[in-house]
N, C-alpha and C positions, 0 to 999 in steps of 0.2 A: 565649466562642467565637462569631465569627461565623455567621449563617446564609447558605443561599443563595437567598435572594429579596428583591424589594421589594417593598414594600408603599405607599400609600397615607400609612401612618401612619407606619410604623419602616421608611425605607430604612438596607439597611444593603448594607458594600463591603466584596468582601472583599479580599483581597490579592493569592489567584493564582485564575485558573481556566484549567485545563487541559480544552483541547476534544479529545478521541481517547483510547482507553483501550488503544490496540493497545503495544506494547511501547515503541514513544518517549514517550506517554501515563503508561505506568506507572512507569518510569524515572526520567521528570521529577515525577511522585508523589510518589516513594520521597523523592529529595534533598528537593521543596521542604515534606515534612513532616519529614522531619530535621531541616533548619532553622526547624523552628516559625511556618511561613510557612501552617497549615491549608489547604493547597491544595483546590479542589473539581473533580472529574474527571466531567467530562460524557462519557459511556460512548457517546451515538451510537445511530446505526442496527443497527450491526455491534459489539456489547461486542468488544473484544478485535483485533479490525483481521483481517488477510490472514493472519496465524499461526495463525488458529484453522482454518483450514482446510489445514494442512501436518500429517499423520498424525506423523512420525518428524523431530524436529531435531538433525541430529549436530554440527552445526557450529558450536554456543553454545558457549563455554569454560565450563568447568568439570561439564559431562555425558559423560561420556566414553563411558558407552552409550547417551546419545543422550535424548532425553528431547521427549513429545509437544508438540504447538501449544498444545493448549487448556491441557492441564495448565502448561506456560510461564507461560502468562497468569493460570492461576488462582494460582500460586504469586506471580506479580507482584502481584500485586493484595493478596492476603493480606498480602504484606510491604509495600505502601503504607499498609492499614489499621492494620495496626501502629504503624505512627508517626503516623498519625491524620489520614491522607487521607481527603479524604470524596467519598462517589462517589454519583451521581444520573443514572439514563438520560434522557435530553433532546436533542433535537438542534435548533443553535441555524440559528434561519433568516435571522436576520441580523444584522450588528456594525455598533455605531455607536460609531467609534474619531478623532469627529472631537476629542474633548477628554476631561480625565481627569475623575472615573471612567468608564473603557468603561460601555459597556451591551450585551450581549446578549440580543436577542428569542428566547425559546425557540419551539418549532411549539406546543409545547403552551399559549402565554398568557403566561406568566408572564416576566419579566426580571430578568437576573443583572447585578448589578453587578461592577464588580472594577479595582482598581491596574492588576496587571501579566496578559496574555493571553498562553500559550503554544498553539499552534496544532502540535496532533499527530494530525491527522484523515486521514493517511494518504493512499493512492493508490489508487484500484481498478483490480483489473486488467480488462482487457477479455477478455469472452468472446463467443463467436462464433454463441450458441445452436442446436449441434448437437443432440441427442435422447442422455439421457444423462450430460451435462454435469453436471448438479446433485448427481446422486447418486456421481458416480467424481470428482468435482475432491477432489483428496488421495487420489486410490486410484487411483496409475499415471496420471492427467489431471491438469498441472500449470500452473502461469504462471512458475516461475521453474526452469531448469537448471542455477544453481549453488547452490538449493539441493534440487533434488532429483536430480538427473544422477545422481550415484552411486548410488542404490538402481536404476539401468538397465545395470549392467554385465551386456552379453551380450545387451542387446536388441536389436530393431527398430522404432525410433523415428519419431514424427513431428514435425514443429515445422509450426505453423500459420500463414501471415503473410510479407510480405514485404518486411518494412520492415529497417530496420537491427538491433532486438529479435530479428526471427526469424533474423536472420541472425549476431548472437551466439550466440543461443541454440542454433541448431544446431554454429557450430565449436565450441563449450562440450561439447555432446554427442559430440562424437566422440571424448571423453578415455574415452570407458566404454560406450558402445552400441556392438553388431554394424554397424550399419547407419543413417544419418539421414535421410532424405526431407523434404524441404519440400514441403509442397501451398500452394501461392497460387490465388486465384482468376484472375490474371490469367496473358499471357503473357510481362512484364517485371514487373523487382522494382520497388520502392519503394525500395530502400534505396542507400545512398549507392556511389559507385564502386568503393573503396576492399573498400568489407565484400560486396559483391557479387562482386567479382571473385577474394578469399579460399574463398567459399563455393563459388563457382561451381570453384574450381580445387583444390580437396578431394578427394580421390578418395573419402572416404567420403559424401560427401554427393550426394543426386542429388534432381531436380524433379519434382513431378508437375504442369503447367502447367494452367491454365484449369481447377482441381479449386478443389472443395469439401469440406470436411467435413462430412457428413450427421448421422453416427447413431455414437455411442460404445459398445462393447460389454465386457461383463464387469460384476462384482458387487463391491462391496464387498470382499467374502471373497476374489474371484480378483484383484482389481485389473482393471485396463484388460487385455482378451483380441485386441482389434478393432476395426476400425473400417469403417465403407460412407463409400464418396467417391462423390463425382459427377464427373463433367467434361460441356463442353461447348468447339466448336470456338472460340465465339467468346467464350469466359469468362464470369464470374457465374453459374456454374450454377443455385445454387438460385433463382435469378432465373428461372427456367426450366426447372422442372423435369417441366412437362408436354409439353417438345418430344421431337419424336423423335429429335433429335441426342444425345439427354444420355445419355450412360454411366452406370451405376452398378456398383460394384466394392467386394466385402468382401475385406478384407486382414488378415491377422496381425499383427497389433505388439504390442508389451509395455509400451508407455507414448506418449504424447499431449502434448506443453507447446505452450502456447496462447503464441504472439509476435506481438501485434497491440496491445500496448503499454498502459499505464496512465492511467487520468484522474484526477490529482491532488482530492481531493476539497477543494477551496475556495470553490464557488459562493457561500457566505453572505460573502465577502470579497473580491467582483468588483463590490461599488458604494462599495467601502471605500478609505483614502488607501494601506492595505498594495500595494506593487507585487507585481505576481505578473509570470511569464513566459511568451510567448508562449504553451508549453507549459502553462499554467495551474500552475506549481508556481510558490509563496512563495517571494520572492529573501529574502535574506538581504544582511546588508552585505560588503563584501571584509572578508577578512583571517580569523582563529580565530574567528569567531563564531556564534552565530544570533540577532542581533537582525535586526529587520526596520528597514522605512523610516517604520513609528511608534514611536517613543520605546514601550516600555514593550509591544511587542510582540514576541513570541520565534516563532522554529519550529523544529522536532523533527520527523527522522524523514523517513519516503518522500516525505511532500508537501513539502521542501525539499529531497528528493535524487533525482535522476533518475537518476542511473547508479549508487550501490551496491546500495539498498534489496534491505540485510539486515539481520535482526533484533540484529547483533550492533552495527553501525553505527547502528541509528535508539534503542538503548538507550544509545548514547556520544552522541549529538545530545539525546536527553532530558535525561540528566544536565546536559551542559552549556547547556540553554534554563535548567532550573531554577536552577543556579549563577548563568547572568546575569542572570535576573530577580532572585535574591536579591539581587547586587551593584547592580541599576537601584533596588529598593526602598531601600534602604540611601542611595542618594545622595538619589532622590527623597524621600522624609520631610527627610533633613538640607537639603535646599534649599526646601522648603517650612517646617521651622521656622527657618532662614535668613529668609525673607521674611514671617515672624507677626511 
């Protein structure tokens, strides 16, 4: 069995290594130790990805009443090691993918060799550092509406943001909340003509202009209770919050989803031959795949998807990173003892 480091004396390569351990991470786990490929799963900053902070998942198949983030992932992971995936916390600071074998510099020192690289490092969402935040994200304070909208039937809702995100996110919400409010800090949207002019012609959706979100209210136990906003005439409030124009205002609501969008987490692959997209997410090539624009690199999962990123979709994108790496290893050996 291969290890995962090098050394001085004993380099050694391994076959796959899988960077992200959130649900397209584990996924692509499970196959490429199925197929006896010893994959090694670098777990990251955040073991487990953006799932670990969703209380209640009802929308995976096969849970029918529903079943949590963490426990998800724990169960993922359990059935990677079963087939004899190997998992090491590391996060790599950067890829040098100009020839085979890759190499990976971990933060910590050390370097991973490997054949084939599946890249499942996810997308973070952005949050807006209201007061409160840290301790209600997953308890009624959310980043995604389709997949927690439904535990809001009968609320009064916020969506944060004003870009084309927020403005999905709130028509998404009005299948199941009382009432939707977008707070933007400015006094035009960001978002495209199209999904502005949908929002804006909602009857349930209404604006609160030149607002901030301050301070998030409720416990764990109660979920999100409230919130304090700010305004000010000329916008950016908390930019300003010692003027005498600025408003503050606690209000009732029953739930919070933050739409101010996600940063692909790729930075170790921004001085790399990988193409990424303006957006900083991993292109992939046209057509059923996820190989990338280097031989013998794959991607899986939210940091190659910008519009489904959900867990049911980035666990079909892992499966099929691991499938095609097996299939690239497979050609690769047979054309290198081709060329022995």
């Amino acid at each position: 069995m291969n290890t995962d480091s090098t050394t001085a004396d004993t380099p050694t390569t391994r076959d796959v290594v899988i960077v992200g351990s959130g649900i397209a991470g584990l996924s692509a786990a499970v196959y490429a130790a199925r197929a006896d490929l010893e994959p090694l799963v670098l777990e990251g900053p955040e073991p487990g990805g953006q799932l670990t902070l969703t209380t209640d998942v009802e929308n995976y198949l096969g849970f029918p009443e529903g079943i949590g983030g963490m426990e998800l992932i724990q169960q993922g992971k359990a059935q990677a090691e079963r087939f004899g995936a190997e998992f090491r916390h590391g996060t790599v600071d950067a890829a040098h993918l100009e020839d085979q074998p890759f190499e990976l510099a971990l933060a910590s020192g050390d370097t991973i060799r490997t054949r084939a690289l599946i890249v499942a490092t996810g997308a973070s969402a952005r949050w807006v550092g209201a007061d409160g935040e840290d301790d209600l994200m997953g308890y009624g304070l959310s980043t995604c509406a389709t997949c927690d909208g439904a535990f809001h039937r009968g609320d009064d809702v916020l969506v944060i943001g004003g870009g084309d995100s927020a403005m999905e996110e709130a028509l998404f919400l009005t299948k199941f909340a009382d009432s939707v409010t977008v707070v933007h800090r400015r006094d035009e949207l960001r978002a495209s003509d199209i999904m502005a002019r949908r929002a804006r012609e909602h009857d349930a959706i209404e604006f609160r202009w030149n607002t901030e979100l301050l301070e998030i209210h409720g416990s764990q136990g109660t979920g999100v209770t409230g919130a304090t906003l700010v305004s000010h005439p000329d916008g950016h409030p908390t930019a300003t919050l010692d003027d005498h124009e600025v408003d503050r205002e606690r209000i009732d609501v029953g739930g919070i989803f933050y739409g101010v969008g996600h940063i692909p987490n790729t930075d170790f692959l921004e001085k790399t031959p990988v193409d990424l997209a303006d957006s900083g997410h991993l292109e992939t090539l046209e057509g059923m795949t996820t190989e990338t624009t280097v031989d013998g690199v794959f991607g899986a999962g939210d940091v190659m998807d910008p519009d489904y990123r959900q867990a049911i979709t980035s666990a079909g994108t892992g499966s099929m990173a691991a499938l095609d790496a097996e299939a690239w290893l497979e050609e690769h050996t047979a054309m290198i003892e081709l060329q022995a």
